[in-house]
N, CA, C and O atoms as a GROMACS GRO file, in nm:
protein
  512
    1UNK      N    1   4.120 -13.880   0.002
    1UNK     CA    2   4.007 -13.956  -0.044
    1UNK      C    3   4.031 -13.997  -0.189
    1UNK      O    4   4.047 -13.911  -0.276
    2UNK      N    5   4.035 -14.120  -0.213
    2UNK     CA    6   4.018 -14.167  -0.338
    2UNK      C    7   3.911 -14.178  -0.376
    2UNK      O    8   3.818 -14.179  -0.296
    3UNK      N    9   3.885 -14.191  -0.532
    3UNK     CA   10   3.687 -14.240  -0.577
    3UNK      C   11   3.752 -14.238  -0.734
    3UNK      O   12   3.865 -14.206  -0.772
    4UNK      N   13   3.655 -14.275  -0.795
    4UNK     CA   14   3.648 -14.352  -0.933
    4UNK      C   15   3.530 -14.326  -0.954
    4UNK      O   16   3.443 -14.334  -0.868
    5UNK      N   17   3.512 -14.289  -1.078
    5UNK     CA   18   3.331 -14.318  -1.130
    5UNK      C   19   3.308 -14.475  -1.152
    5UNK      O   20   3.395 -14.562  -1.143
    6UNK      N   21   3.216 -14.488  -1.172
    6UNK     CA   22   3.169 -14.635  -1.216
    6UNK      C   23   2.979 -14.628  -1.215
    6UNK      O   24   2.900 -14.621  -1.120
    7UNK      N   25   2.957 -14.636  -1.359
    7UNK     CA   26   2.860 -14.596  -1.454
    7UNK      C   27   2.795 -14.455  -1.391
    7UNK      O   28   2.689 -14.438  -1.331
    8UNK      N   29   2.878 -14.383  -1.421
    8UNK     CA   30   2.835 -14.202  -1.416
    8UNK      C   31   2.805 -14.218  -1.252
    8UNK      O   32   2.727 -14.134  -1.207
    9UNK      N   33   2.848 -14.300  -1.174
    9UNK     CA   34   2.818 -14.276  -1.001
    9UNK      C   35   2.951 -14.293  -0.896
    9UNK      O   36   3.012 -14.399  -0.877
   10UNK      N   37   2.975 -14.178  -0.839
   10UNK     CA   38   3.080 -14.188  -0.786
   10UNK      C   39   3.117 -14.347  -0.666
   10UNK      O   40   3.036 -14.404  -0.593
   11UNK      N   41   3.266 -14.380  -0.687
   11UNK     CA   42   3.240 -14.461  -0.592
   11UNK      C   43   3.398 -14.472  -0.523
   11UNK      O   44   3.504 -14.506  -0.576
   12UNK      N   45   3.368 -14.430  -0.385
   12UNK     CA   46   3.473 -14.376  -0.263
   12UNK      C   47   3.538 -14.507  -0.249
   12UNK      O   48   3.483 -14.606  -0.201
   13UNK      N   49   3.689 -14.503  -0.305
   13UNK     CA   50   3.754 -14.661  -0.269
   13UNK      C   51   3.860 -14.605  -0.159
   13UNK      O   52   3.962 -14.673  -0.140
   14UNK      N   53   3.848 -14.525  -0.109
   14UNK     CA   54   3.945 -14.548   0.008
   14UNK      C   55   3.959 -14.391   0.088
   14UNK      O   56   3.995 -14.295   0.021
   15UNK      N   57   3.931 -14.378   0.217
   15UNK     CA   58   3.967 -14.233   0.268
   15UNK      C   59   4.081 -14.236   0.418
   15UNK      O   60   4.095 -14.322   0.504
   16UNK      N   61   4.127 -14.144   0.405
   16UNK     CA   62   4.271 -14.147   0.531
   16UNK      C   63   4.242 -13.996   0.549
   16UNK      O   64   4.241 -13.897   0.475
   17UNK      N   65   4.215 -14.026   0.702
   17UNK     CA   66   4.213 -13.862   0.753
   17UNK      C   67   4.322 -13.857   0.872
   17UNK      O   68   4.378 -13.954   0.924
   18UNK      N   69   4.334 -13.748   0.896
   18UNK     CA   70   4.437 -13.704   1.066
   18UNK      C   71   4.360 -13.615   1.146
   18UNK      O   72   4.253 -13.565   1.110
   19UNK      N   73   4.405 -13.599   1.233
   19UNK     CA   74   4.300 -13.574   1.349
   19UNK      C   75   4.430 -13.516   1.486
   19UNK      O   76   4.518 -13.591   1.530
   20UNK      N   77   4.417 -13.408   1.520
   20UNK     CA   78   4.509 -13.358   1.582
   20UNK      C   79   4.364 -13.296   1.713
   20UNK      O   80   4.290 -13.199   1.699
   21UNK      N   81   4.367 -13.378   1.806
   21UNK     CA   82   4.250 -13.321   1.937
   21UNK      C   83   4.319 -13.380   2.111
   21UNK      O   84   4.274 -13.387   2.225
   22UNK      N   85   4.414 -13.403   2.059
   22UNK     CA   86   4.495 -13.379   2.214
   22UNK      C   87   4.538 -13.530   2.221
   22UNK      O   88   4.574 -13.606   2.130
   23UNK      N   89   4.522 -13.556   2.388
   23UNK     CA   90   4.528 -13.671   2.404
   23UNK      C   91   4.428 -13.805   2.378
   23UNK      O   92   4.362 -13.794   2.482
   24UNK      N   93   4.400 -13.866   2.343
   24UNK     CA   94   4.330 -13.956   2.306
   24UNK      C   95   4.255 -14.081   2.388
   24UNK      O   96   4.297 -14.195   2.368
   25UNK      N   97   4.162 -14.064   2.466
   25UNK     CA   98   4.158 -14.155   2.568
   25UNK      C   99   4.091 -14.259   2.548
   25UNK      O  100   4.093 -14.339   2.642
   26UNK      N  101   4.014 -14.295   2.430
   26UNK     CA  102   3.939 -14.422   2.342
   26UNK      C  103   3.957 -14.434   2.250
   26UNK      O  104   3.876 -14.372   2.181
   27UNK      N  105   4.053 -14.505   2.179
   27UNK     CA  106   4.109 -14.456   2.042
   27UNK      C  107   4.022 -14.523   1.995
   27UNK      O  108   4.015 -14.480   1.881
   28UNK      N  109   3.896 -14.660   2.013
   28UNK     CA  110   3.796 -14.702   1.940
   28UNK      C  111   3.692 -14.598   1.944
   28UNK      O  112   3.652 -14.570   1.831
   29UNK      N  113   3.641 -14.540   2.027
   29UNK     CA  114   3.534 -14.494   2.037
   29UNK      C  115   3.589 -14.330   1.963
   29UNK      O  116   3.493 -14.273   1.911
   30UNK      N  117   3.681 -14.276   1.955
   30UNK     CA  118   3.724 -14.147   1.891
   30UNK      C  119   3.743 -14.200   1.695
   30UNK      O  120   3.689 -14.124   1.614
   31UNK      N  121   3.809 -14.308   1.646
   31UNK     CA  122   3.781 -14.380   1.576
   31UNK      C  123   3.680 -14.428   1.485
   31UNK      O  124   3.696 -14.454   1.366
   32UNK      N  125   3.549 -14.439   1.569
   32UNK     CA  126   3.418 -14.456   1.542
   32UNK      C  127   3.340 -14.336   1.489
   32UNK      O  128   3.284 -14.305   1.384
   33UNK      N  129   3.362 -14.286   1.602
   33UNK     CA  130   3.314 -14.126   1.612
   33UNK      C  131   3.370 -14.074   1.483
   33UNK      O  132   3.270 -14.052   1.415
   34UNK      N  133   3.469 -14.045   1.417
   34UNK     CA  134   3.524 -14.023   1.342
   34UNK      C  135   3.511 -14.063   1.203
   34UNK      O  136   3.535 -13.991   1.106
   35UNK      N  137   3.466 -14.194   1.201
   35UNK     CA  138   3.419 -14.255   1.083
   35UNK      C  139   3.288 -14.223   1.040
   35UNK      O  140   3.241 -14.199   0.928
   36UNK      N  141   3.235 -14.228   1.162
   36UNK     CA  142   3.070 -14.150   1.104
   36UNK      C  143   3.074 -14.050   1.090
   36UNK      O  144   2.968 -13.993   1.063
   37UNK      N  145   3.179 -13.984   1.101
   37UNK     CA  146   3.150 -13.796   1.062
   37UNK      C  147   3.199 -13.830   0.905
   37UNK      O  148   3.130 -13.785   0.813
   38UNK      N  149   3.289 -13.892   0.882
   38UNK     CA  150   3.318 -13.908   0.752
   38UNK      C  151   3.187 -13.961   0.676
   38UNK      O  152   3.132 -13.890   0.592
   39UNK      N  153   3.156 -14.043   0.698
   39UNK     CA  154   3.034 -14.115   0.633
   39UNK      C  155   2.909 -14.031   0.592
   39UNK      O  156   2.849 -14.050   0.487
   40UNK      N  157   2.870 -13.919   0.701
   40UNK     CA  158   2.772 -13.871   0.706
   40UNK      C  159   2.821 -13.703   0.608
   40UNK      O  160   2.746 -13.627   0.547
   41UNK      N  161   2.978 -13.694   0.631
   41UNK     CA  162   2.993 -13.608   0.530
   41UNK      C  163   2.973 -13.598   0.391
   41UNK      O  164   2.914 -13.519   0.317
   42UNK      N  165   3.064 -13.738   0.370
   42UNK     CA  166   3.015 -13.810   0.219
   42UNK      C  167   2.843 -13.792   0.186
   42UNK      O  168   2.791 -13.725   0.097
   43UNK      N  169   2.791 -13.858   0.270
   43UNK     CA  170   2.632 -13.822   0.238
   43UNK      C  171   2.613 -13.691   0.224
   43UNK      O  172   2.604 -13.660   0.105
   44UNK      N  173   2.599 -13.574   0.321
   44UNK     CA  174   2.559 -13.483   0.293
   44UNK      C  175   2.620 -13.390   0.130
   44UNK      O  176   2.555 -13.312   0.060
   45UNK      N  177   2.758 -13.436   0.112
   45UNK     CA  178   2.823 -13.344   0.010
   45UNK      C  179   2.771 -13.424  -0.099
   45UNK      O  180   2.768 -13.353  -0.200
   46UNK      N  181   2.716 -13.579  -0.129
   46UNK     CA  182   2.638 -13.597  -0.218
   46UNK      C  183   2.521 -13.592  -0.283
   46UNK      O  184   2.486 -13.567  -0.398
   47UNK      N  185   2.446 -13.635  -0.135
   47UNK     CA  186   2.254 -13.599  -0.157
   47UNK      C  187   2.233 -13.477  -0.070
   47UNK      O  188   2.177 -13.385  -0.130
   48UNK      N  189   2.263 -13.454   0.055
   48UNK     CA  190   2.252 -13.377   0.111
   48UNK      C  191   2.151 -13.225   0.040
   48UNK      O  192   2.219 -13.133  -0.006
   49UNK      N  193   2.025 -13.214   0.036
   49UNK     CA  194   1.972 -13.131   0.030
   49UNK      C  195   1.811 -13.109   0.080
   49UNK      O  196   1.718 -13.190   0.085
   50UNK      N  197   1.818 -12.961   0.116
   50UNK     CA  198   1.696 -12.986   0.174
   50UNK      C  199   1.628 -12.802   0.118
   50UNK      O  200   1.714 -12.715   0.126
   51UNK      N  201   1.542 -12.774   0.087
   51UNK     CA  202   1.458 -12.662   0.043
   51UNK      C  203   1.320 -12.638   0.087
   51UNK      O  204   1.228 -12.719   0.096
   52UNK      N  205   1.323 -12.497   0.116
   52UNK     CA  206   1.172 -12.413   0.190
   52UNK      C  207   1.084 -12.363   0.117
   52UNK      O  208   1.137 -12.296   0.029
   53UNK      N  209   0.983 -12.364   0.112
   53UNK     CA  210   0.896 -12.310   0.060
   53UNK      C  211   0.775 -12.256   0.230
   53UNK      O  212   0.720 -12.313   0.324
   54UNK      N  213   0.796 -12.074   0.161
   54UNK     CA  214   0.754 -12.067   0.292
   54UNK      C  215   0.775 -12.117   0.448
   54UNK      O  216   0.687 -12.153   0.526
   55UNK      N  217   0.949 -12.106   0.475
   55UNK     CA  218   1.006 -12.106   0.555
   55UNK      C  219   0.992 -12.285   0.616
   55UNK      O  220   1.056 -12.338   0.706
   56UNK      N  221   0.890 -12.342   0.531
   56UNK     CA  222   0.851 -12.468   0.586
   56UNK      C  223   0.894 -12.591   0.474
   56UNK      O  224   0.839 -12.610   0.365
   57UNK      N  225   1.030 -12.685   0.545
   57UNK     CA  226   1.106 -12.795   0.482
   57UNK      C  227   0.988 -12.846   0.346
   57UNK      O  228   0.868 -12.866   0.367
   58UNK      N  229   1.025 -12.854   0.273
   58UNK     CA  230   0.980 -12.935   0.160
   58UNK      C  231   1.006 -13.056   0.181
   58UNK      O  232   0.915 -13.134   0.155
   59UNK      N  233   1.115 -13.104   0.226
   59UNK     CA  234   1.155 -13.262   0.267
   59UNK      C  235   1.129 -13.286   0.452
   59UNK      O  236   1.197 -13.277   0.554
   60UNK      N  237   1.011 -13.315   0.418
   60UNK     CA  238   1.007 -13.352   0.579
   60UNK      C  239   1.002 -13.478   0.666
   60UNK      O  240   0.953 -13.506   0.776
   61UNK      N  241   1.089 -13.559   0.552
   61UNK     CA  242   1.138 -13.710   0.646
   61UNK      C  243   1.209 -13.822   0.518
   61UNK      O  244   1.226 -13.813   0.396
   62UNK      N  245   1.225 -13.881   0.577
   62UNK     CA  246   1.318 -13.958   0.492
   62UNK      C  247   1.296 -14.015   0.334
   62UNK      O  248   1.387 -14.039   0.255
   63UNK      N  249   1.162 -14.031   0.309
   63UNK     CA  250   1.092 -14.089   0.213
   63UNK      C  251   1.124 -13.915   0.101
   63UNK      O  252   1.087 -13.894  -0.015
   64UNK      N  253   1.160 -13.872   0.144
   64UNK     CA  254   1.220 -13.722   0.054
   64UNK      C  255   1.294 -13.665   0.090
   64UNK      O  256   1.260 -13.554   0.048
   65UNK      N  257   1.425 -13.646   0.169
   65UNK     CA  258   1.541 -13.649   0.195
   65UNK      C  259   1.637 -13.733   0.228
   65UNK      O  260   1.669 -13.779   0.338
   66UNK      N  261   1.709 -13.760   0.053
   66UNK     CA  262   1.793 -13.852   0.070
   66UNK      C  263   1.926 -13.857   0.097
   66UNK      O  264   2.019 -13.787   0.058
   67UNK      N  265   1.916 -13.995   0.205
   67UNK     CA  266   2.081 -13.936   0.264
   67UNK      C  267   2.151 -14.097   0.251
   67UNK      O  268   2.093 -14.200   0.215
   68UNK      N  269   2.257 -14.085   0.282
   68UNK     CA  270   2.363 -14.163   0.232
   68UNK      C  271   2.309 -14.354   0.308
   68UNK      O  272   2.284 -14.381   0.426
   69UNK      N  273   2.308 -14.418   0.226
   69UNK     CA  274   2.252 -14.596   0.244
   69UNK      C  275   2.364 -14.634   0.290
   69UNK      O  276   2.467 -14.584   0.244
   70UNK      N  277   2.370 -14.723   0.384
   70UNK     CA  278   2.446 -14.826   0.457
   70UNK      C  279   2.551 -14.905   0.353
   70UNK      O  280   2.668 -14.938   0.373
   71UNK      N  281   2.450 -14.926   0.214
   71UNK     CA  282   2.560 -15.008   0.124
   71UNK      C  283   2.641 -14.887   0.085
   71UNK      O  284   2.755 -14.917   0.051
   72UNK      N  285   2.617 -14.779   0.081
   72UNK     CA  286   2.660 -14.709   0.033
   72UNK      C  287   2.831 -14.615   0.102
   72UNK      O  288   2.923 -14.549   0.053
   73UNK      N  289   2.789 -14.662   0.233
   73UNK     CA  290   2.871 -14.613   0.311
   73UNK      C  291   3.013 -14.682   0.302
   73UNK      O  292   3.037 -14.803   0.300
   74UNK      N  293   3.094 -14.584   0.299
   74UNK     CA  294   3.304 -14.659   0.226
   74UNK      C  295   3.318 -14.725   0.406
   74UNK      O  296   3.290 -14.672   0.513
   75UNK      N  297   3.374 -14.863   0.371
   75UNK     CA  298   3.413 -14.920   0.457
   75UNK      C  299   3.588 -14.936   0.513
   75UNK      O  300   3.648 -14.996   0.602
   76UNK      N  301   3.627 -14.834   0.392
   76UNK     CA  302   3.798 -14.819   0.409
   76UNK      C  303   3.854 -14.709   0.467
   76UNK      O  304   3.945 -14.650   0.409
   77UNK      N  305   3.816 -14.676   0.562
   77UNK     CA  306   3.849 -14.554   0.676
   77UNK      C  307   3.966 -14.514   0.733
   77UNK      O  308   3.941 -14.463   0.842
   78UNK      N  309   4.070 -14.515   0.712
   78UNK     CA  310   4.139 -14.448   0.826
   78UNK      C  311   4.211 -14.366   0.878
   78UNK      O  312   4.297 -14.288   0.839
   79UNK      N  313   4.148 -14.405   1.014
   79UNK     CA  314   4.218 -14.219   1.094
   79UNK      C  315   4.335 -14.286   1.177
   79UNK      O  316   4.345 -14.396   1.230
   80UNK      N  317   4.428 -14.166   1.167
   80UNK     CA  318   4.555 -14.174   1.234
   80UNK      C  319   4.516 -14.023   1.341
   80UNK      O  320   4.499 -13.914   1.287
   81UNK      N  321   4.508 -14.036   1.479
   81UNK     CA  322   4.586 -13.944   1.566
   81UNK      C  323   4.717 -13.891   1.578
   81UNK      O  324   4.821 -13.956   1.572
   82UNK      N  325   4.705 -13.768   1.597
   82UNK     CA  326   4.824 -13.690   1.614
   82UNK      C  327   4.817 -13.714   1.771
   82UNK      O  328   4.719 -13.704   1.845
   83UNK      N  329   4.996 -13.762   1.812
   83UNK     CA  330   5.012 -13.779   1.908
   83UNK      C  331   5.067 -13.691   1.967
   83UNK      O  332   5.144 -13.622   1.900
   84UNK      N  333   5.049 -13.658   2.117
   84UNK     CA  334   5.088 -13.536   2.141
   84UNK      C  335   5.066 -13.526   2.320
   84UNK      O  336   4.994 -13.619   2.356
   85UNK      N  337   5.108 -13.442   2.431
   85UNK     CA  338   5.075 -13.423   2.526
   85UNK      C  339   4.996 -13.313   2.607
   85UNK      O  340   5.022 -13.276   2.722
   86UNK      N  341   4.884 -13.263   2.516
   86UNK     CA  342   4.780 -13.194   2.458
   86UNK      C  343   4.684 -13.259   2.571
   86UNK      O  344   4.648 -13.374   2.595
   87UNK      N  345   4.659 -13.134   2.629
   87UNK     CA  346   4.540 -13.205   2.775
   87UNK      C  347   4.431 -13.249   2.653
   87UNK      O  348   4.459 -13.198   2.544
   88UNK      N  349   4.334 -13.321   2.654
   88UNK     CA  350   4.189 -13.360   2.588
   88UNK      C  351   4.119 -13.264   2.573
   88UNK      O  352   4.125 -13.190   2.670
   89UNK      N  353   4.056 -13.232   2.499
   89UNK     CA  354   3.937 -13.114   2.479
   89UNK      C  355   3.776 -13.132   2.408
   89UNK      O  356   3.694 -13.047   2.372
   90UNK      N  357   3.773 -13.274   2.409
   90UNK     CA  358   3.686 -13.277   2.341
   90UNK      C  359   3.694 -13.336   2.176
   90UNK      O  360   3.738 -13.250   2.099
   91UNK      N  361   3.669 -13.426   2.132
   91UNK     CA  362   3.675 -13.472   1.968
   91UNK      C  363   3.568 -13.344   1.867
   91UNK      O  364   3.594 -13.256   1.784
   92UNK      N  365   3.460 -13.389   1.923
   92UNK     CA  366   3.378 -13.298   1.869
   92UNK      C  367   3.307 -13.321   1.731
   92UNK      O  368   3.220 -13.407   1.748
   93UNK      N  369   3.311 -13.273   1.592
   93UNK     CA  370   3.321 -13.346   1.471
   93UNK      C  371   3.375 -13.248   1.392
   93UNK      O  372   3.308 -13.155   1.347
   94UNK      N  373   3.552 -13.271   1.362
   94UNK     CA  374   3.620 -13.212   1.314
   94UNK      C  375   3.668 -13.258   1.174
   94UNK      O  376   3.730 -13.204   1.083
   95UNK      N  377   3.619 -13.368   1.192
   95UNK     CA  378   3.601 -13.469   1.024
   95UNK      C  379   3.485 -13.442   0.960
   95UNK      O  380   3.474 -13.506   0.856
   96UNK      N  381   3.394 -13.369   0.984
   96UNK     CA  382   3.278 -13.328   0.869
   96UNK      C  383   3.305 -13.245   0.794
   96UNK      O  384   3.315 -13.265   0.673
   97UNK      N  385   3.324 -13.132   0.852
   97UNK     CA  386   3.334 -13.018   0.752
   97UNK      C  387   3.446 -13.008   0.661
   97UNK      O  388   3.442 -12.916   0.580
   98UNK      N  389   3.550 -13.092   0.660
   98UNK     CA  390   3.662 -13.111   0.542
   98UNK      C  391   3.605 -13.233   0.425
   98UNK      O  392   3.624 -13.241   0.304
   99UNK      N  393   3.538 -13.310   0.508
   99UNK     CA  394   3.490 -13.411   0.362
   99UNK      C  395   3.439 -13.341   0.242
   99UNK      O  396   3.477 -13.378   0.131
  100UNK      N  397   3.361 -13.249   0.255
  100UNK     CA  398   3.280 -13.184   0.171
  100UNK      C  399   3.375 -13.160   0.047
  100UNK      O  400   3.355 -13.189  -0.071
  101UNK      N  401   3.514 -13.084   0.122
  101UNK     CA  402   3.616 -13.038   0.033
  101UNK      C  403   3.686 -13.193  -0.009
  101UNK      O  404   3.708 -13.219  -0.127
  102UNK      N  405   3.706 -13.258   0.065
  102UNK     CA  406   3.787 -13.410   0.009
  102UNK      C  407   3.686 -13.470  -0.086
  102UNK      O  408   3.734 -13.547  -0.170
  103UNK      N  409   3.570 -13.450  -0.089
  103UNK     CA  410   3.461 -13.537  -0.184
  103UNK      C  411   3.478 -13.428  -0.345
  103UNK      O  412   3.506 -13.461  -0.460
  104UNK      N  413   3.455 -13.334  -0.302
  104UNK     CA  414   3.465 -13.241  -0.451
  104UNK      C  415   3.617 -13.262  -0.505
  104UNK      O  416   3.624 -13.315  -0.616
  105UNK      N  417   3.750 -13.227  -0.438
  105UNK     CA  418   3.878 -13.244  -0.517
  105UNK      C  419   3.854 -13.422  -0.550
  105UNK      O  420   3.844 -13.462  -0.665
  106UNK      N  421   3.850 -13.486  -0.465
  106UNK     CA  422   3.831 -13.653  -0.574
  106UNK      C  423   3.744 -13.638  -0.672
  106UNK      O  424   3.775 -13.684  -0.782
  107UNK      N  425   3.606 -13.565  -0.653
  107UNK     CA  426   3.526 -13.574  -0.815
  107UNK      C  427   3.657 -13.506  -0.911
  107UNK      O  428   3.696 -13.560  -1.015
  108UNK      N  429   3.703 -13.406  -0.866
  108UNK     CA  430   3.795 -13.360  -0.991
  108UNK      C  431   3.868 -13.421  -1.055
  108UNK      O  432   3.878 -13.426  -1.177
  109UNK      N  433   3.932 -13.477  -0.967
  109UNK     CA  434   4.029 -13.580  -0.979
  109UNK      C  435   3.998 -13.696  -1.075
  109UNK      O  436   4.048 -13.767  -1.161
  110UNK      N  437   3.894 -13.672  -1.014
  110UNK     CA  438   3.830 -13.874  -1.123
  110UNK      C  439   3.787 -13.816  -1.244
  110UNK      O  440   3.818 -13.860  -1.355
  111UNK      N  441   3.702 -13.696  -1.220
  111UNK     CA  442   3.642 -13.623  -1.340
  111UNK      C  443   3.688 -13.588  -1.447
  111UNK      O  444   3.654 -13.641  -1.553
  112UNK      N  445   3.798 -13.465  -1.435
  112UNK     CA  446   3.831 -13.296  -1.427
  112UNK      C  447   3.776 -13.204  -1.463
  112UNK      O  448   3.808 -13.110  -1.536
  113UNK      N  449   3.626 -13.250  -1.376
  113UNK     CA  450   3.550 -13.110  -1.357
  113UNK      C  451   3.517 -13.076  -1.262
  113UNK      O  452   3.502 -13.169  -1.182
  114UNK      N  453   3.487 -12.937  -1.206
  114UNK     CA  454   3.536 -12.900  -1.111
  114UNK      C  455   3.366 -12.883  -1.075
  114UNK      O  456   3.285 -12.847  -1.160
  115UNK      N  457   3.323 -12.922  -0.907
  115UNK     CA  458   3.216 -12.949  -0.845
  115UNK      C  459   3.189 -12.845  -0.768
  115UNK      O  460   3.266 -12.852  -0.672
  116UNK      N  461   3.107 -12.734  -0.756
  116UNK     CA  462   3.094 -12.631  -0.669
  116UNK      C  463   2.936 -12.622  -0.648
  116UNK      O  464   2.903 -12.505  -0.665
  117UNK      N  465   2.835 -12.693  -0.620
  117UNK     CA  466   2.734 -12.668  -0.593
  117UNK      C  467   2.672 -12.820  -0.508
  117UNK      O  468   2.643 -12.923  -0.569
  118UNK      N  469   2.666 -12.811  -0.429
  118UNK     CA  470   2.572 -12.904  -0.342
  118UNK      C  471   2.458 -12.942  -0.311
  118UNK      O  472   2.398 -12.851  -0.255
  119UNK      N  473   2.355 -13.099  -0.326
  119UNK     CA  474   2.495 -13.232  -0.329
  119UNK      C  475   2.535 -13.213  -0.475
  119UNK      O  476   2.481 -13.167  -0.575
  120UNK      N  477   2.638 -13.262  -0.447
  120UNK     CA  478   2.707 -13.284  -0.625
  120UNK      C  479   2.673 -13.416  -0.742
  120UNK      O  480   2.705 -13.448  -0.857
  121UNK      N  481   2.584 -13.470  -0.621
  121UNK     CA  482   2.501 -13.554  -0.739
  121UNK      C  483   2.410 -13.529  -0.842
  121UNK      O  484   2.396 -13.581  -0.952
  122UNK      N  485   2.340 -13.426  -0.775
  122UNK     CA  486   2.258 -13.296  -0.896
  122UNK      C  487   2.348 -13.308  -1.026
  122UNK      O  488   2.303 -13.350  -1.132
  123UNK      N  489   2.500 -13.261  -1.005
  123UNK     CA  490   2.568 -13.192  -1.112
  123UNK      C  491   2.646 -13.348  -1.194
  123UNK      O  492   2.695 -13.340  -1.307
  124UNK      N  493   2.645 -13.454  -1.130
  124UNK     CA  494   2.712 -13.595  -1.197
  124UNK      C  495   2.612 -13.655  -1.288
  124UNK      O  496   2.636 -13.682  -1.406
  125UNK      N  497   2.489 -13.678  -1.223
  125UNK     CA  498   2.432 -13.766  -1.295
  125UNK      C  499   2.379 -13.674  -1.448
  125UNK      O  500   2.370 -13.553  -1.469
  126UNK      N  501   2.353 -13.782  -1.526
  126UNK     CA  502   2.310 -13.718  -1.682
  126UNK      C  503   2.169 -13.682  -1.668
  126UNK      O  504   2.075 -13.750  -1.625
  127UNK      N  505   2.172 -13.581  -1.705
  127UNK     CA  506   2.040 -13.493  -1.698
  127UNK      C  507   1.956 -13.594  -1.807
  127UNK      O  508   2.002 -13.652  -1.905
  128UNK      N  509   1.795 -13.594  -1.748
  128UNK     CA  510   1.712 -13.714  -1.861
  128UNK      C  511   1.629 -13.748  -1.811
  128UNK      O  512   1.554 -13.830  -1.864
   0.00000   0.00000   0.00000
């Protein structure tokens, strides 16, 4: 994952993932699938937050849990399959849970400071 700041707000110019889940029998629709796990990772590892008070959501719909905008979403995606003769098992969403880590090493990267608390937009923008 690449990203750049641009005015104190991160901005994702390019991500390449791999994907090792057997044989591949829709490479559009596994593709797709794939891109929105990315997309929705990016969101969650940026805004992604949600808090209880009394076991009951504080954010209970969209107008207060903010999640990642359409403009917002990186349109430079891509996944390469590992090819292989691997019966199918299912895709699943094996591209979410690594963005989290690909979104924090690019803040470093762009930064060099190091991002450990989620979303990490809390910790970018200037406190004010």
């Amino acid at each position: 994952m690449d990203l750049e700041m641009k005015n104190d707000e991160p901005l994702i110019t390019n991500v390449v993932a791999a994907v090792d889940c057997g044989i591949v029998i829709n490479p559009d629709a596994a593709s797709n699938m794939g891109e929105g796990e990315i997309v929705d990772g990016i969101g969650n590892a940026l805004f992604g937050e949600q808090s209880f008070n009394n076991r009951v959501p504080e954010k209970s719909n969209f107008d207060k849990y903010r999640m990642i905008r359409q403009r917002e979403a990186h349109k430079n995606i891509s996944i390469h399959f590992v090819k292989n003769d691997i019966d199918p098992t299912g895709l699943g969403e094996p591209l979410f849970p690594p963005t989290f880590a690909a979104v924090a090493n690019a803040l470093y990267k762009a930064t060099g400071k190091r991002f450990y608390d989620q979303p990490f937009m809390q910790n970018i923008l200037p406190k004010g």
